[in-house]
C-alpha positions as CSV (number, residue, x, y, z in Angstrom):
1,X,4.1,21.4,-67.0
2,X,2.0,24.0,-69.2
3,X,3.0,27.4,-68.9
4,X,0.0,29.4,-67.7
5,X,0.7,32.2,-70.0
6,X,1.3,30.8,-73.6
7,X,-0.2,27.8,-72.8
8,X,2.8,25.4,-73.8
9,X,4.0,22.2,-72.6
10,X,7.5,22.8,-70.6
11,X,9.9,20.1,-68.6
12,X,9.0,19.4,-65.3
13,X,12.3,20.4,-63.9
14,X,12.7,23.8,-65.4
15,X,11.8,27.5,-63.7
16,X,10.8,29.6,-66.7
17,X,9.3,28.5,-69.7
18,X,11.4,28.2,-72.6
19,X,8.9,29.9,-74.8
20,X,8.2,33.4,-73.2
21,X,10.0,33.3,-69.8
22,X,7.2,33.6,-67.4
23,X,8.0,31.4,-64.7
24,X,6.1,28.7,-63.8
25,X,7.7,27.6,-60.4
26,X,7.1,30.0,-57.0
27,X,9.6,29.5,-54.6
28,X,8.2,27.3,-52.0
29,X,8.0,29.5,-48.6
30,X,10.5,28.4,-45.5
31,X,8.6,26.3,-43.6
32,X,8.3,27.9,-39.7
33,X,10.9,26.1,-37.5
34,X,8.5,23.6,-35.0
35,X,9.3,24.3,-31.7
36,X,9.9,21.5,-29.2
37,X,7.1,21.5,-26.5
38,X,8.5,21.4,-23.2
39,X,7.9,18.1,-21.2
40,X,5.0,18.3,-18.7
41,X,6.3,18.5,-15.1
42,X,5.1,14.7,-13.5
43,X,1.9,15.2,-11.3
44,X,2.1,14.6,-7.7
45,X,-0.1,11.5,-8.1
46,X,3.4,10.6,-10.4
47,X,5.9,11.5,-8.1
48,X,4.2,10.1,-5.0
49,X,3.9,6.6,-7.0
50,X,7.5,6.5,-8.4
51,X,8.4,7.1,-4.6
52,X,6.7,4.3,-3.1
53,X,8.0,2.0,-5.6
54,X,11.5,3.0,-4.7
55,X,10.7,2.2,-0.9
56,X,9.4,-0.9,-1.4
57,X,12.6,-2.0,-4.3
58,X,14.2,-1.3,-1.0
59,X,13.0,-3.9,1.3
60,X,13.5,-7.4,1.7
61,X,11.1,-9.5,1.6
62,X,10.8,-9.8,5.5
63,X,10.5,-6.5,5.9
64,X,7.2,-6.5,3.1
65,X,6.1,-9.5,4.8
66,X,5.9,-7.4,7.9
67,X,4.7,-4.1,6.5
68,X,1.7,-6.0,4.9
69,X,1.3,-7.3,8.4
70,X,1.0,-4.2,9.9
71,X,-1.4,-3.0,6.9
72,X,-3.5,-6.5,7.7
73,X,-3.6,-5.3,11.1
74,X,-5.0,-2.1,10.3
75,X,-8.0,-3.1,8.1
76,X,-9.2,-5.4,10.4
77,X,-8.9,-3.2,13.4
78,X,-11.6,-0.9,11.6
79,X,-13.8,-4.4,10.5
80,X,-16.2,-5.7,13.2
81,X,-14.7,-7.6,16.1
82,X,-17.3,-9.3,17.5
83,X,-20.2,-10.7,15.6
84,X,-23.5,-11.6,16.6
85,X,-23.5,-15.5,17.4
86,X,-26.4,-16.2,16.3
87,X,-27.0,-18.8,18.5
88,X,-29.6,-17.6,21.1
89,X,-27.5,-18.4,24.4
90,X,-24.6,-16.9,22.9
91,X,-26.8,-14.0,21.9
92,X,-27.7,-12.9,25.3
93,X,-23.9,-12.9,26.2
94,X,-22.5,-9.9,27.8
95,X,-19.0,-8.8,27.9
96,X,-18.4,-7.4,31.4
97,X,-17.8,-3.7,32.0
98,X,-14.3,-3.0,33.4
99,X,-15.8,-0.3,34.9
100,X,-18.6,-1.6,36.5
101,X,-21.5,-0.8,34.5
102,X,-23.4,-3.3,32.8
103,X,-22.2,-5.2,30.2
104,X,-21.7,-4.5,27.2
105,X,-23.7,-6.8,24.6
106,X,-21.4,-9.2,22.7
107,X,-23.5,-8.3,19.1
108,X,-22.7,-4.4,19.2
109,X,-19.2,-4.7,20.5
110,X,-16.6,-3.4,17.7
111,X,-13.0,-1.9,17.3
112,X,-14.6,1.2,16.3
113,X,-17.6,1.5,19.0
114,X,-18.3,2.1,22.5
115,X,-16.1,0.2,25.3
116,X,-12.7,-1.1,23.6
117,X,-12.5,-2.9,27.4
118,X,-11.2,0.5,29.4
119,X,-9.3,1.7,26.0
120,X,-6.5,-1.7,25.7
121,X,-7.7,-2.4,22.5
122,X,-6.0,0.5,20.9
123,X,-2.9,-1.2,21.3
124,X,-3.7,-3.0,18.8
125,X,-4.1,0.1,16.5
126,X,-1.2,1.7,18.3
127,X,0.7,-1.6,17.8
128,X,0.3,-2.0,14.1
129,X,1.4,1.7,13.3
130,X,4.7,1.6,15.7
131,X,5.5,-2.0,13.0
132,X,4.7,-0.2,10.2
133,X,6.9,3.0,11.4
134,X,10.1,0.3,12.4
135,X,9.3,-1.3,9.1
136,X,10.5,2.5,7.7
137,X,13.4,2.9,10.1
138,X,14.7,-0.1,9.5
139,X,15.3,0.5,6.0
140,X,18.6,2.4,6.5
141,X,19.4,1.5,9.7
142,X,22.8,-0.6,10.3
143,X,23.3,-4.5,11.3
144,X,23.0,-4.0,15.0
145,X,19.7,-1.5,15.0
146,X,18.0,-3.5,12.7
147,X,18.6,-6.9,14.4
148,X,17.0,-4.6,17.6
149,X,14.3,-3.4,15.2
150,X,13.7,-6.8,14.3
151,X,13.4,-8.5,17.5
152,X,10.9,-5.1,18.6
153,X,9.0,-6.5,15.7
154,X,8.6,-10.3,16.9
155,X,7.4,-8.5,20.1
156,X,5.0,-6.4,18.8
157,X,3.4,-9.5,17.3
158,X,3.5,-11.9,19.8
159,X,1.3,-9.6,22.1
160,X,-1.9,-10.2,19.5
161,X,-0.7,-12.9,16.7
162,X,0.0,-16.3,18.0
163,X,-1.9,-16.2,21.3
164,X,-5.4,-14.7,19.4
165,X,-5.1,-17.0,16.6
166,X,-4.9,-20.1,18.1
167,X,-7.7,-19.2,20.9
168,X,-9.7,-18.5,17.4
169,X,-9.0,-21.9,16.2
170,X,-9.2,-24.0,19.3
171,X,-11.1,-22.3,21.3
172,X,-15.2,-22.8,20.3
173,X,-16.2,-20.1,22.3
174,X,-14.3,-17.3,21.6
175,X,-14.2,-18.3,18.1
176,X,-18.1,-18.6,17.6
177,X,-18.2,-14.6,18.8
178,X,-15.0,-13.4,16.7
179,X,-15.9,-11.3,14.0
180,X,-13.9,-11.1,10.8
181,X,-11.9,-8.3,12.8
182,X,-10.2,-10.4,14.6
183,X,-9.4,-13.0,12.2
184,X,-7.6,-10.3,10.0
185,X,-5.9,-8.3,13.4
186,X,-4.4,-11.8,14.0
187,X,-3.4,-12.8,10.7
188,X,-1.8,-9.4,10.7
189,X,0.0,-10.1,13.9
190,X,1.4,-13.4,13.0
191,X,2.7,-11.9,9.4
192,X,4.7,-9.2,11.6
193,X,5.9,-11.7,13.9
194,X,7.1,-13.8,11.1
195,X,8.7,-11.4,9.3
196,X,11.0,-10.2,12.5
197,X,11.7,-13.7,12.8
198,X,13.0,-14.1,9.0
199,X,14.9,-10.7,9.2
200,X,17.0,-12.3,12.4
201,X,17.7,-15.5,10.7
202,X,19.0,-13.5,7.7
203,X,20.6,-11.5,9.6
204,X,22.4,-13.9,11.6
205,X,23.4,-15.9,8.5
206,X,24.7,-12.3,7.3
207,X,28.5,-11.2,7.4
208,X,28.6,-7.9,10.0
């Protein structure tokens, strides 16, 4: 290091120069501390998701296999429900008015339009909520209420499920007017029926 006043060549290590004192290191300044930035507070989008995975680490798998049932059941009660045939007797088809009126053509008939045959068919809506709601009672609830919760569930099913799908599959008629609707409200159905049934089997198998 060269002293900057007499222009001589000094030791790297030393503070002054041997030759005329001036000094040829400046204290370095104390650096200013860094302060630790707070963690952000988690969103809402954050907490809402850590939240649902915690409700769903605590099912068992009958109890998911009903819940997506219900959730099945409530897409396909918003997708069409009857489709046009497109066969041109089955076009002209009418589903009679339980009222009396005429009837209503089989091509405009949904789940979300006119009719719903003298408002039955929001069971199904009504239906696939109350699983979904047991599905969340259930989740605490003790051997007894959930062996009731279960068999409620198997009920709830059986009143669209089995009886809806298998008049889809055998049934040419009613399957050659069934929209994708009511292919998905029965899957749905069946899924909640199925996982009732599993959840008493376990629980049956289960020590009280």
């Amino acid at each position: 290091m060269f002293c900057p006043a007499c222009g001589k060549e000094n030791a790297a290590t030393v503070a002054f120069c041997t030759y005329c004192g001036v000094p040829l290191q400046q204290a370095a300044a104390p650096a200013a501390p860094i302060q630790a930035s707070a963690p952000a507070a988690p969103s809402a989008a954050a907490n809402a998701g850590k939240m649902a995975t915690s409700f769903l680490a605590a099912l068992t798998l009958p109890e998911k296999i009903i819940g997506a049932g219900a959730v099945v059941a409530l897409i396909g009660f918003f997708l069409p429900f009857i489709a046009i045939p497109g066969l041109g007797d089955l076009a002209a088809m009418a589903v009679p008015d339980p009222t009396g009126g005429s009837g209503i053509p089989s091509s405009s008939l949904s789940l979300m339009g006119l009719g719903k045959f003298a408002g039955a068919v929001y069971f199904i809506l009504l239906g696939a909520i109350a699983s979904g709601a047991l599905v969340y009672l259930a989740r605490t609830a003790n051997y007894a209420r959930k062996m009731l919760l279960s068999g409620i569930q198997v009920m709830i099913g059986s009143m669209v499920g089995p009886g809806t799908l298998l008049a889809l599959l055998f049934a040419s008629t009613v399957r050659s007017v069934a929209g994708v609707g009511f292919w998905v409200v029965s899957l749905g159905y069946c899924a909640i029926v199925a996982g009732g049934l599993m959840t008493i089997a376990q629980l049956s198998k289960a020590d009280r």
